[in-house]
py3Dmol code that shows the C-alpha trace and the ligand (Angstrom):
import py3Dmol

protein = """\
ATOM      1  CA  UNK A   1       6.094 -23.932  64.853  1.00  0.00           C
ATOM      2  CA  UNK A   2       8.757 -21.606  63.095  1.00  0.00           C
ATOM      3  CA  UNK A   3       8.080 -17.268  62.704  1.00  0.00           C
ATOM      4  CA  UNK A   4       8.650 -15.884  58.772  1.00  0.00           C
ATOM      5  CA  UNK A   5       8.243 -12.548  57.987  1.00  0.00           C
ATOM      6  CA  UNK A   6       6.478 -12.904  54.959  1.00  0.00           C
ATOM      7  CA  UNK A   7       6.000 -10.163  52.447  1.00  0.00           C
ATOM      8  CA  UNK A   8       2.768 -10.247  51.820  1.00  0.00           C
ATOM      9  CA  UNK A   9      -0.308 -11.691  53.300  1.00  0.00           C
ATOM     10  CA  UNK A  10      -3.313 -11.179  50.083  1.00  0.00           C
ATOM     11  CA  UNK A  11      -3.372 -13.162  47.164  1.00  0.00           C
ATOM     12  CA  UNK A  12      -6.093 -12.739  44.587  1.00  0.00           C
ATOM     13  CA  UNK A  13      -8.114  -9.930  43.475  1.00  0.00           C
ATOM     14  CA  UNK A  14     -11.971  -8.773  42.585  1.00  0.00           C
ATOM     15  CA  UNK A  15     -14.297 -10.914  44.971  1.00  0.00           C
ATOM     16  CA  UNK A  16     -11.797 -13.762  45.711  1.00  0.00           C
ATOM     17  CA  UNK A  17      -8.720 -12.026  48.289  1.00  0.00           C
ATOM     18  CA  UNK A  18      -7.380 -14.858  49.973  1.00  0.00           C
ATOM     19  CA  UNK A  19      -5.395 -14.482  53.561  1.00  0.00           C
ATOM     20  CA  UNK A  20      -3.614 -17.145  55.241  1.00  0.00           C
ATOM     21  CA  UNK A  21      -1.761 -16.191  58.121  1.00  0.00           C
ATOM     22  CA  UNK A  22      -0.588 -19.901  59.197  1.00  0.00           C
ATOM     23  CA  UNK A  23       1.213 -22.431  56.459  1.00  0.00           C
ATOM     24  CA  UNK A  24       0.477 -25.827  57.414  1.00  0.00           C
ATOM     25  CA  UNK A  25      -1.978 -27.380  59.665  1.00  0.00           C
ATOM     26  CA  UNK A  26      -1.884 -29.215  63.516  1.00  0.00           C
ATOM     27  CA  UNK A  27      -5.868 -30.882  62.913  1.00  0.00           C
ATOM     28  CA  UNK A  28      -4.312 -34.283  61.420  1.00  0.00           C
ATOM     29  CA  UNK A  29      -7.128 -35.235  58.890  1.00  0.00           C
ATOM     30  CA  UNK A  30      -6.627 -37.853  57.188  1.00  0.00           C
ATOM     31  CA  UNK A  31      -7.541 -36.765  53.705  1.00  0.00           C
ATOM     32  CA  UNK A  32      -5.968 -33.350  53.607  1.00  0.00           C
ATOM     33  CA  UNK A  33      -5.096 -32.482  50.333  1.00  0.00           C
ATOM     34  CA  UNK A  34      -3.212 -29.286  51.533  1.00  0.00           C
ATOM     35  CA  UNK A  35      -0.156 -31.563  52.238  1.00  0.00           C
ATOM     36  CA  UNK A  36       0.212 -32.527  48.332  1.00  0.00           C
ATOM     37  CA  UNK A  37       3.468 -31.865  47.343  1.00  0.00           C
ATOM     38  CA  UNK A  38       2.061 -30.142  44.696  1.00  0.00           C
ATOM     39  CA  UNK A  39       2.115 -27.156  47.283  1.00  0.00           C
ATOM     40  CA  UNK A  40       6.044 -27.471  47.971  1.00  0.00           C
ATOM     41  CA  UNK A  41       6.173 -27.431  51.647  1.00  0.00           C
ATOM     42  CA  UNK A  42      10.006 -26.975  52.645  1.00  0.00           C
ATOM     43  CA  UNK A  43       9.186 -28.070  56.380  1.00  0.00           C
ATOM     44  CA  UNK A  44       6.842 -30.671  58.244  1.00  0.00           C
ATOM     45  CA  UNK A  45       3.702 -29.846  57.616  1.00  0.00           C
ATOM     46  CA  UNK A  46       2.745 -29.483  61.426  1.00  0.00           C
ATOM     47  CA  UNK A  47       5.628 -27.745  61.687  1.00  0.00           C
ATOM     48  CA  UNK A  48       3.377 -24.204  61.487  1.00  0.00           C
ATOM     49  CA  UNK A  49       5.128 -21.712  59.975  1.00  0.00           C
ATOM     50  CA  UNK A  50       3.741 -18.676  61.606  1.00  0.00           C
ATOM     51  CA  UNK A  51       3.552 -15.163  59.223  1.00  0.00           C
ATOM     52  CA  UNK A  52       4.321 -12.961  62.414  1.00  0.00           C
ATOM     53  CA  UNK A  53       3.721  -9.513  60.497  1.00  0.00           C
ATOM     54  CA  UNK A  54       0.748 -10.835  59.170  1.00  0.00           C
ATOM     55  CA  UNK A  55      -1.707  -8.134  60.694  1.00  0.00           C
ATOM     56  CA  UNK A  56       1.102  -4.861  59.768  1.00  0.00           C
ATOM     57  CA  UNK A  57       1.017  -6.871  56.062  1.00  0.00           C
ATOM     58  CA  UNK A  58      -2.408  -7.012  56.390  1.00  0.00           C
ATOM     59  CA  UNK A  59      -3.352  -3.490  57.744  1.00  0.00           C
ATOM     60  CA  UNK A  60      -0.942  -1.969  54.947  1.00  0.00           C
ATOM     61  CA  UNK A  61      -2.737  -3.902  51.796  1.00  0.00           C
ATOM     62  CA  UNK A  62      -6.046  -2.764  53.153  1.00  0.00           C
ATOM     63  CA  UNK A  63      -5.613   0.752  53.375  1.00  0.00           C
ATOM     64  CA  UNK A  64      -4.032   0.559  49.606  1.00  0.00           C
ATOM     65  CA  UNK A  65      -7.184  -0.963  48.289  1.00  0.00           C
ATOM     66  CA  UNK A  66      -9.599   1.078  46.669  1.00  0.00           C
ATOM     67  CA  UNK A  67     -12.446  -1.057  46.966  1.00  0.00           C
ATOM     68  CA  UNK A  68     -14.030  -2.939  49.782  1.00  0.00           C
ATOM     69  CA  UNK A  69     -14.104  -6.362  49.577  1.00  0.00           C
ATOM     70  CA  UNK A  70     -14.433  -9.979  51.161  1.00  0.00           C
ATOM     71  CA  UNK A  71     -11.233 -11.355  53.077  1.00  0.00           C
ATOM     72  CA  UNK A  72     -11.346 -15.089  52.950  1.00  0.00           C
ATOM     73  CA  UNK A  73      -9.300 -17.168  54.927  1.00  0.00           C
ATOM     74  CA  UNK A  74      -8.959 -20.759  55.912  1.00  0.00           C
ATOM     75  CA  UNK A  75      -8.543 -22.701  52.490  1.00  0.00           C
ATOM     76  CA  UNK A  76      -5.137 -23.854  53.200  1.00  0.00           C
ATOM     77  CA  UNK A  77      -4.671 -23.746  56.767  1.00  0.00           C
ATOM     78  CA  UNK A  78      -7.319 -23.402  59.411  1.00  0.00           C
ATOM     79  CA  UNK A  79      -7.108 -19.796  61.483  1.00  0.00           C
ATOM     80  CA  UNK A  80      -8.171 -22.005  64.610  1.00  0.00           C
ATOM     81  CA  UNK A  81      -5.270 -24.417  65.286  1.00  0.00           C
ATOM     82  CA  UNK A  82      -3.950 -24.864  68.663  1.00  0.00           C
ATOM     83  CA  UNK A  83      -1.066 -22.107  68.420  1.00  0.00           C
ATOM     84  CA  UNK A  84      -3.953 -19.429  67.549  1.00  0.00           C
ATOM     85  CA  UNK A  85      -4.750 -19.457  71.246  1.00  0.00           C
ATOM     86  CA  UNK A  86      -1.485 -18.213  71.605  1.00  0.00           C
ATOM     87  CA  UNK A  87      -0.543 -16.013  69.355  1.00  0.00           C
ATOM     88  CA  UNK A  88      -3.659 -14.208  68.535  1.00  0.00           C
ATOM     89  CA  UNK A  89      -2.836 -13.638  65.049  1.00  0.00           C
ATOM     90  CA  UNK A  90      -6.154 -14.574  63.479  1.00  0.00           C
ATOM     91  CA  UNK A  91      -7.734 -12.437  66.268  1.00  0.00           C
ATOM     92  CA  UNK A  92      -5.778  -9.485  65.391  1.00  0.00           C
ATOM     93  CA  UNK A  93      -6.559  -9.553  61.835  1.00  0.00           C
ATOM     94  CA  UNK A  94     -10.132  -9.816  62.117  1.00  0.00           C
ATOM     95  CA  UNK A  95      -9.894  -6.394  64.194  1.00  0.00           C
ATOM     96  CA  UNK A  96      -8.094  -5.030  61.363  1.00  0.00           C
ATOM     97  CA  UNK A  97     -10.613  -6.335  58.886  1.00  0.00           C
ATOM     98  CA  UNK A  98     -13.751  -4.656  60.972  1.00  0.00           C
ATOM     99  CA  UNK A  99     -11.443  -1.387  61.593  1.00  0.00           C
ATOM    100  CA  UNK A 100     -11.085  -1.036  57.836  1.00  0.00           C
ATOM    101  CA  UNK A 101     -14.934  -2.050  56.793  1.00  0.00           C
ATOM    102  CA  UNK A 102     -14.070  -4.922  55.174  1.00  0.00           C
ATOM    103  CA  UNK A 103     -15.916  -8.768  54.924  1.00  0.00           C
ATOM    104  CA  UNK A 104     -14.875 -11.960  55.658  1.00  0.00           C
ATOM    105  CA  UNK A 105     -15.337 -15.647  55.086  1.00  0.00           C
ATOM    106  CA  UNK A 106     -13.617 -17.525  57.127  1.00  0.00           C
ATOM    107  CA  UNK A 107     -13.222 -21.336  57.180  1.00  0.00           C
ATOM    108  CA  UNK A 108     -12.468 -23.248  60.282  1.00  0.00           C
ATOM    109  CA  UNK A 109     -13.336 -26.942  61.907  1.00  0.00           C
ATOM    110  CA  UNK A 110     -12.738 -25.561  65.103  1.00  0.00           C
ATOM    111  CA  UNK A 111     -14.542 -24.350  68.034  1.00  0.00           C
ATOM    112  CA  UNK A 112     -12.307 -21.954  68.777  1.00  0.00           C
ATOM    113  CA  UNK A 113     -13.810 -19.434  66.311  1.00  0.00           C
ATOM    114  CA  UNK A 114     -16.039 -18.924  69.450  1.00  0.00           C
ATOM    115  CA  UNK A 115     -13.737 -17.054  71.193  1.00  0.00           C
ATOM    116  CA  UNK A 116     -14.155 -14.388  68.249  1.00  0.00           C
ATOM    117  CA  UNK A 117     -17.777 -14.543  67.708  1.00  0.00           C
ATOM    118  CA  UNK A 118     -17.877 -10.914  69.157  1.00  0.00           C
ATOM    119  CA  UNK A 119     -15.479  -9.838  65.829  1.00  0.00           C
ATOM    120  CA  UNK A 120     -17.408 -12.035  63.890  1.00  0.00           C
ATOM    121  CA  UNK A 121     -20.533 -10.331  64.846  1.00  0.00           C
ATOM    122  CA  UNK A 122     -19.716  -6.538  64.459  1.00  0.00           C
ATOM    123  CA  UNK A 123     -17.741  -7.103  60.806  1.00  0.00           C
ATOM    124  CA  UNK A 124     -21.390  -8.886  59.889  1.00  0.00           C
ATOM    125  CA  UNK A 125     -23.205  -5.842  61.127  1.00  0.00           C
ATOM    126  CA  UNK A 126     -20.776  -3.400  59.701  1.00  0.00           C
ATOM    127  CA  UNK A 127     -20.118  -5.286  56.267  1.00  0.00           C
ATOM    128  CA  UNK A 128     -20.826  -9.263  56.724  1.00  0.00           C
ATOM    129  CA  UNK A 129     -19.460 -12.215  57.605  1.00  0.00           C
ATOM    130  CA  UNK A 130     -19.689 -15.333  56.488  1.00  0.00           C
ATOM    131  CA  UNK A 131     -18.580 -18.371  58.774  1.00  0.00           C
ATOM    132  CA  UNK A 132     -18.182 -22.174  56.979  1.00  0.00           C
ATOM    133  CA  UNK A 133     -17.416 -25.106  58.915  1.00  0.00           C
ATOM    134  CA  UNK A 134     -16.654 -28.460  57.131  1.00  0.00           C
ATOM    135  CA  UNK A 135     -19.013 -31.309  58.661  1.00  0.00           C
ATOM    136  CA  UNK A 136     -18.157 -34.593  56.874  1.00  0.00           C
ATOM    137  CA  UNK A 137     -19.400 -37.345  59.404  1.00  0.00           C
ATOM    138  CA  UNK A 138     -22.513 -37.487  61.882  1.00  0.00           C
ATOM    139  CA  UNK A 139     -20.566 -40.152  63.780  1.00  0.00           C
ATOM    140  CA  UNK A 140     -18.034 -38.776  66.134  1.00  0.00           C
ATOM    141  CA  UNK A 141     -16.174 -42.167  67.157  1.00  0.00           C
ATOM    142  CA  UNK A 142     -15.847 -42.014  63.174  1.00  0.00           C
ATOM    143  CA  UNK A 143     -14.774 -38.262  63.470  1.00  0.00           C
ATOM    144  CA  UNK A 144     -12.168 -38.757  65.798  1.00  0.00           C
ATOM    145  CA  UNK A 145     -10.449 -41.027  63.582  1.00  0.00           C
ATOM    146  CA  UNK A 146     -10.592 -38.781  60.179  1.00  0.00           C
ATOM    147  CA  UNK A 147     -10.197 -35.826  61.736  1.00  0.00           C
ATOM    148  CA  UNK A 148      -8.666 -36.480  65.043  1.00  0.00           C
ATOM    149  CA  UNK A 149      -7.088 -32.953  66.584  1.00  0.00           C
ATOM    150  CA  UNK A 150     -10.238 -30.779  66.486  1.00  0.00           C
ATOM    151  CA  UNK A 151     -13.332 -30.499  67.983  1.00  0.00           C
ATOM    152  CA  UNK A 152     -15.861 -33.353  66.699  1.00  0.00           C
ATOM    153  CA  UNK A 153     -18.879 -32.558  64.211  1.00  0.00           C
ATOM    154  CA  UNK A 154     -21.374 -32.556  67.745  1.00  0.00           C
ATOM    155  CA  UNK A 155     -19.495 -29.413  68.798  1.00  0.00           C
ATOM    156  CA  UNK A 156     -18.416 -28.390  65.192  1.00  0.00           C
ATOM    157  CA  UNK A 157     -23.239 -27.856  65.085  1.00  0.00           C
ATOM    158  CA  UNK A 158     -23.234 -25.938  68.514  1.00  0.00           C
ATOM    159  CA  UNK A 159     -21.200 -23.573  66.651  1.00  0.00           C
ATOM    160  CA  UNK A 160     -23.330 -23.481  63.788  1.00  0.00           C
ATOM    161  CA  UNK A 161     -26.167 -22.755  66.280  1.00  0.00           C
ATOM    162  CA  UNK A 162     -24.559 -19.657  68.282  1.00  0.00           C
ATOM    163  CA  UNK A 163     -23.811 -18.276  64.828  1.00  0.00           C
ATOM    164  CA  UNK A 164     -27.409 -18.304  64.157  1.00  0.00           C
ATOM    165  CA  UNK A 165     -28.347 -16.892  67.066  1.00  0.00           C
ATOM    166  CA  UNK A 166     -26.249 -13.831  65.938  1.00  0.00           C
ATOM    167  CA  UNK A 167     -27.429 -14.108  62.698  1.00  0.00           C
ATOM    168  CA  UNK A 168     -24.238 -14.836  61.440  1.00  0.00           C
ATOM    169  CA  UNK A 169     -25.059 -16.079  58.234  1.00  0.00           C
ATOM    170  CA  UNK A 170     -23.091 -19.801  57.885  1.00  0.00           C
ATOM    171  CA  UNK A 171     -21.703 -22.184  54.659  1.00  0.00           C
ATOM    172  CA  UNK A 172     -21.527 -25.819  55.302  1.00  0.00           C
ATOM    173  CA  UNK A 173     -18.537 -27.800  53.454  1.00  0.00           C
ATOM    174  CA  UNK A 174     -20.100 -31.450  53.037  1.00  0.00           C
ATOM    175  CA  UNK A 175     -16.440 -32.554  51.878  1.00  0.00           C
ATOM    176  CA  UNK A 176     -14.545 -34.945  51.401  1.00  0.00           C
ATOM    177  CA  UNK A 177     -16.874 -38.425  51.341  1.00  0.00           C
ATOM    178  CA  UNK A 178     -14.937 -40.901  51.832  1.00  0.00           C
ATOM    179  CA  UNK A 179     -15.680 -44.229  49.615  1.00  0.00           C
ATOM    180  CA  UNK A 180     -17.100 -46.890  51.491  1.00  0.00           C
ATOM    181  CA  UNK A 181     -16.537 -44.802  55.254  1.00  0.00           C
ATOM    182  CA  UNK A 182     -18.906 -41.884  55.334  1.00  0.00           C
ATOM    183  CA  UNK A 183     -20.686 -42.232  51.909  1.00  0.00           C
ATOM    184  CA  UNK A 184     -23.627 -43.296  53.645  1.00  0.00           C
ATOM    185  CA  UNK A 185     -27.478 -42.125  52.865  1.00  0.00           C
ATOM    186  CA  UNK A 186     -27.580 -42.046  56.649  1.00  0.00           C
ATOM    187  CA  UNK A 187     -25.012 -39.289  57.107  1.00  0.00           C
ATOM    188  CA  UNK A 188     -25.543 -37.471  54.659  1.00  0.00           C
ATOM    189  CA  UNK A 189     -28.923 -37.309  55.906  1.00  0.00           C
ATOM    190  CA  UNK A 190     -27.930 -36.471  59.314  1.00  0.00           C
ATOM    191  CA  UNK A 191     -25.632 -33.584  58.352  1.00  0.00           C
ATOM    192  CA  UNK A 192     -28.130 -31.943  56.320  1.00  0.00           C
ATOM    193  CA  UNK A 193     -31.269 -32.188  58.408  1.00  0.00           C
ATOM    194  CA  UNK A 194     -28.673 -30.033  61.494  1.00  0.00           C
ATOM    195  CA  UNK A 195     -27.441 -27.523  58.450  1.00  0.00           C
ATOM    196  CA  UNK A 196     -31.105 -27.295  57.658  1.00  0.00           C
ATOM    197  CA  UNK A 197     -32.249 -26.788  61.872  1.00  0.00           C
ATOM    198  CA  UNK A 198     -29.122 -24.252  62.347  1.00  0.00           C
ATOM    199  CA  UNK A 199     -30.345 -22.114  59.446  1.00  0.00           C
ATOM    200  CA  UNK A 200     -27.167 -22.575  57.038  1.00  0.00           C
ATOM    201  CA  UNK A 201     -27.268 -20.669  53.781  1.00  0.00           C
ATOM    202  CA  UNK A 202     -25.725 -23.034  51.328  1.00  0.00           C
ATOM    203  CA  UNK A 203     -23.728 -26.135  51.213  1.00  0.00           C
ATOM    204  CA  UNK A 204     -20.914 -26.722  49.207  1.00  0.00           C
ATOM    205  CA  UNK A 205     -20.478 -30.692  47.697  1.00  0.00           C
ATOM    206  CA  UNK A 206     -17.636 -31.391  44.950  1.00  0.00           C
ATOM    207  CA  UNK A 207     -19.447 -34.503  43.431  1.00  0.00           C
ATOM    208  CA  UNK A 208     -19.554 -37.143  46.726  1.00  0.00           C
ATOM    209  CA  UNK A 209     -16.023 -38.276  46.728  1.00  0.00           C
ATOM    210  CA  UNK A 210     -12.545 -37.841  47.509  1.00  0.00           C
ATOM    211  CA  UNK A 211      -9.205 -36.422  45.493  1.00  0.00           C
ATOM    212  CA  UNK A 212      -6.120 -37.645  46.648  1.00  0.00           C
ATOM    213  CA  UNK A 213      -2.553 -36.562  44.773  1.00  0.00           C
ATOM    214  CA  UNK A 214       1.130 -37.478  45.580  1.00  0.00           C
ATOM    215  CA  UNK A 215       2.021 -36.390  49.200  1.00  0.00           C
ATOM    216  CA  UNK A 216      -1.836 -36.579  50.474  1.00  0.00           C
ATOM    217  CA  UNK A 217      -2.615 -40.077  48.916  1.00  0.00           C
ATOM    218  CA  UNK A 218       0.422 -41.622  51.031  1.00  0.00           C
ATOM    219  CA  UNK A 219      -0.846 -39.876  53.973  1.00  0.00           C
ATOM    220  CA  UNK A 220      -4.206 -41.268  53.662  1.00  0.00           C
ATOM    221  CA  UNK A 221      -3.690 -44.521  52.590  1.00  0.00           C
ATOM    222  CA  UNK A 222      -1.520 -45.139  56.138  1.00  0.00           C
ATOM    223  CA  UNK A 223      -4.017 -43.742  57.995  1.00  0.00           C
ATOM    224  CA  UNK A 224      -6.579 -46.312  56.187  1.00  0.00           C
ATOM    225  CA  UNK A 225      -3.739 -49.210  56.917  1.00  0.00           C
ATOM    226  CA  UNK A 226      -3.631 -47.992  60.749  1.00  0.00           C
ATOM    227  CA  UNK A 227      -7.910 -47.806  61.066  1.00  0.00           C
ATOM    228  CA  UNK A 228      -9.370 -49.990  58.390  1.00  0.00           C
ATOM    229  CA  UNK A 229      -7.270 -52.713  57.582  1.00  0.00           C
ATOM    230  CA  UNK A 230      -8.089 -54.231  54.008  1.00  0.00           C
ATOM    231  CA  UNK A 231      -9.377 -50.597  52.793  1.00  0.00           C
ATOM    232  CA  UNK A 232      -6.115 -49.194  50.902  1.00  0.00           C
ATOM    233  CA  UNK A 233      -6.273 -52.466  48.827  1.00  0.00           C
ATOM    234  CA  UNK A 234      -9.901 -52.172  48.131  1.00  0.00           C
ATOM    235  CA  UNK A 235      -8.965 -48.770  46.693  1.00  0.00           C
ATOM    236  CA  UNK A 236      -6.076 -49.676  44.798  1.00  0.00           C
ATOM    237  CA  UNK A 237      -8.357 -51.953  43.275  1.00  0.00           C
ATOM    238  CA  UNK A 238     -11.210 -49.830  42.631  1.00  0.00           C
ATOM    239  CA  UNK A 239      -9.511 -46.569  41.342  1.00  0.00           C
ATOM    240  CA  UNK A 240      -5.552 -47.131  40.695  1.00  0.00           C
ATOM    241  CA  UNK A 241      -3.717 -43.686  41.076  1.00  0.00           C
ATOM    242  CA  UNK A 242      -6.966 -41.608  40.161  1.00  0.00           C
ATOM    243  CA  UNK A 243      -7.178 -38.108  41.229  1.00  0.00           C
ATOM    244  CA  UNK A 244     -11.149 -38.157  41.717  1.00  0.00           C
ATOM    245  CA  UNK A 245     -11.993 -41.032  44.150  1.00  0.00           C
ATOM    246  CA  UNK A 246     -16.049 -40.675  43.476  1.00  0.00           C
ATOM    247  CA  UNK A 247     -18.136 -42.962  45.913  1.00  0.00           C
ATOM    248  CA  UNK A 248     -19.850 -46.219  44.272  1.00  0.00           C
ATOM    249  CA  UNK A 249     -22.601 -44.299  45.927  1.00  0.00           C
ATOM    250  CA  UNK A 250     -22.337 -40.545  44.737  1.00  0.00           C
ATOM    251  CA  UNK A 251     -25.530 -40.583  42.756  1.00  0.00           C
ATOM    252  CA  UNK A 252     -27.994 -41.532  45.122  1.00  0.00           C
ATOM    253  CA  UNK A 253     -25.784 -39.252  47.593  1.00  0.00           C
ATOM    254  CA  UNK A 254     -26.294 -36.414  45.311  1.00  0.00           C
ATOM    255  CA  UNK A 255     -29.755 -37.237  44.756  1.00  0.00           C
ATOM    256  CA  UNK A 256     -30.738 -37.095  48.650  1.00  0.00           C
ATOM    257  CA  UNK A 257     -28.455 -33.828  48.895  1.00  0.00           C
ATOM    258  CA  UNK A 258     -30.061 -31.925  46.078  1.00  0.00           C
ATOM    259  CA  UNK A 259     -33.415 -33.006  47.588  1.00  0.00           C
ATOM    260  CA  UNK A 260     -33.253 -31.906  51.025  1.00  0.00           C
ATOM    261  CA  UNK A 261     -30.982 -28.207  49.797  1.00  0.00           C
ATOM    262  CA  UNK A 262     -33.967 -27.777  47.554  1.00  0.00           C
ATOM    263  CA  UNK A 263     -36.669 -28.098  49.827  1.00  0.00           C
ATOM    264  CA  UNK A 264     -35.129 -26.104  52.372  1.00  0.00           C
ATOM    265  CA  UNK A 265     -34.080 -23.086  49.945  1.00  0.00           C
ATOM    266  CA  UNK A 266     -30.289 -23.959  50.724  1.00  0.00           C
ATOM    267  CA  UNK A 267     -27.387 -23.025  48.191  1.00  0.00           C
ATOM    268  CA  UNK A 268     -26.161 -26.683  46.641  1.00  0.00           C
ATOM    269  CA  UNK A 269     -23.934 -25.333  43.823  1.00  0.00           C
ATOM    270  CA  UNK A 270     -20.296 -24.640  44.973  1.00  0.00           C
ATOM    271  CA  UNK A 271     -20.410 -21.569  42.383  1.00  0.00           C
ATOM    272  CA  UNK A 272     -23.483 -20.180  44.052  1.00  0.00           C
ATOM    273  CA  UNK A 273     -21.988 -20.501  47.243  1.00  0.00           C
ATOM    274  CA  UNK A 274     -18.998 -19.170  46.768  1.00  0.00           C
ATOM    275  CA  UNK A 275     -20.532 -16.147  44.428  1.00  0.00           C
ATOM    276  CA  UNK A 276     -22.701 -15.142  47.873  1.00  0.00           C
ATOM    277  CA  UNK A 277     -19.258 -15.229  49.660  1.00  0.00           C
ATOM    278  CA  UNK A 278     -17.472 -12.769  47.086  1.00  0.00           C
ATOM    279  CA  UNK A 279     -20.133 -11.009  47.693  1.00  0.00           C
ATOM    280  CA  UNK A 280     -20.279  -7.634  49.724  1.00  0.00           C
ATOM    281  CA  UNK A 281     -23.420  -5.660  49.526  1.00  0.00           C
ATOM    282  CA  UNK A 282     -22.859  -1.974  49.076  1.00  0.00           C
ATOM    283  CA  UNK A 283     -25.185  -1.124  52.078  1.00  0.00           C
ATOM    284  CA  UNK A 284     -23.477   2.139  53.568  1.00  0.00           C
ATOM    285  CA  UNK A 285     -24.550   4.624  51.057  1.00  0.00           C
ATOM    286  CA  UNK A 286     -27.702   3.524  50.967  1.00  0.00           C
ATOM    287  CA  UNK A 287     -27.878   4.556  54.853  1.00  0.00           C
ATOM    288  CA  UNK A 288     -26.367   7.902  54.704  1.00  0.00           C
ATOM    289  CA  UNK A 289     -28.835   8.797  52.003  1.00  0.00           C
ATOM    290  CA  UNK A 290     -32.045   8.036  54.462  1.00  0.00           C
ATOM    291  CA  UNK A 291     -29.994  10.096  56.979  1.00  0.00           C
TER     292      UNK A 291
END
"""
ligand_1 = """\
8
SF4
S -8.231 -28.693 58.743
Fe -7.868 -28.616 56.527
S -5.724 -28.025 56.321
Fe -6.005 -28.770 58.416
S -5.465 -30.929 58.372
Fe -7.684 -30.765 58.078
S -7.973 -30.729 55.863
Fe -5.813 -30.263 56.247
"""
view = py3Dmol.view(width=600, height=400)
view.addModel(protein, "pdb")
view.setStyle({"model": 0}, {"cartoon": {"style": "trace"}})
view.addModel(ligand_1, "xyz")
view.setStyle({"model": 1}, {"stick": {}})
view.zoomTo()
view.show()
């Protein structure tokens, strides 16, 4: 990893304030589009490059905004790589965030969110929190190949569960399917009916499939050479250069996921989801005026 001191640490505005305190990622998944080149990475991309000032940055650009709002972070990067255990830096922003009565919705595959869950817990009671956690296979011999430096989907649901025995409210992120690896009825399945037993609000799909671009697609297709010989040509085949990979099997995927969100009362539209995530209820007032 490499230190910056980077000159600002929000982007966005309204409901959608982004923060990403790491650039690059240490998890290795196979499919992650973050390493497009569309992003312009000047260094490796496991080479972390580490925004040391993020929580001054960060404690400056909240005290100059007017309005409260929700902090999300973990889009690009996750806050829970290996050097976070560290360094600390996610863990110092969150106090920042809770010090200055702001929300969060933070992204992570990583168990190591744990180690917060007592942050996590007082910005919920004192504005809200919203944890999501991307589950994309039931199998974990499967989900140490596709996603092979973090903490496998088994472990990924016990922290699903201690969040909702905080009531910490949770977002699922049932992506990227993989054609013709986890596009299954059976894991879909299998991820759902755990979202549904640990309570999560809403789970966000993009249509059953994969993208892949220049810089990711090279990535992935090695990775497919190296685990599942025969596969890269069966995609070639199937979609050419395509930047939407859907499965061969997205409708009846779709069909079982709509299904089982619906008759559980879970959020299945990415825009509802991520509406309830801008969203940060204006409940303070409300209490000083019974008081
Ligand atoms: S956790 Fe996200 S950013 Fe990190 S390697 Fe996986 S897909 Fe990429």
């Amino acid at each position: 990893m490499h230190f910056i001191d980077a000159k600002s640490i929000l982007s966005g505005s309204g409901g959608h304030v982004g923060m990403n305190i790491y650039r690059g990622c240490t998890h290795g998944c196979i499919y992650c589009d973050s390493r497009s080149l569309c992003y312009r990475f000047t260094h490796p991309f496991e080479d972390i490059e580490v925004k040391q000032n993020a929580p001054e940055l960060l404690e400056m650009a909240l005290k100059s905004k007017r309005k409260k709002c929700m902090i999300g972070t973990g889009a690009m990067s996750d806050p829970y790589m290996h050097c976070e255990e560290e360094l600390g830096l996610t863990r110092k922003c969150l106090e920042i965030i809770l010090k200055n009565g702001f929300g969060l919705a933070i992204q992570t595959k990583s168990d190591r969110i744990l180690r917060d869950i007592d942050l996590l817990d007082e910005i919920n009671k004192e504005a809200k929190c919203v944890v999501q956690m991307t589950l994309t296979t039931y199998d974990d011999d499967l989900c140490k190949i596709i996603e092979p430096n973090v903490c496998n989907t088994k472990r990924r649901i016990e922290v699903l569960e201690q969040m909702q025995e905080r009531g910490i409210p949770t977002v699922v992120w049932l992506t990227p399917i993989l054609p013709f690896i986890n596009d299954t009825v059976e894991n879909i399945t299998a991820i759902l009916n755990e979202c549904v037993r640990t309570g999560v609000k809403g789970v966000i799909d993009f249509g059953m499939g994969l993208t892949l671009r220049d810089g990711d697609r090279e990535y992935y297709y090695a990775a497919l050479d190296k685990h599942f010989p025969g596969l890269k040509e069966r995609y070639i085949k199937q979609y050419g250069n395509a930047y939407e990979l859907p499965s061969p099997n997205a409708e009846e995927l779709t069909k079982v996921f709509k299904q089982i969100c619906s008759e559980n009362d879970m959020m299945s539209t990415p825009d509802k989801c991520f509406r309830y995530m801008a969203d940060l209820p204006d409940k303070y007032p409300q209490l000083r005026f019974i008081f």
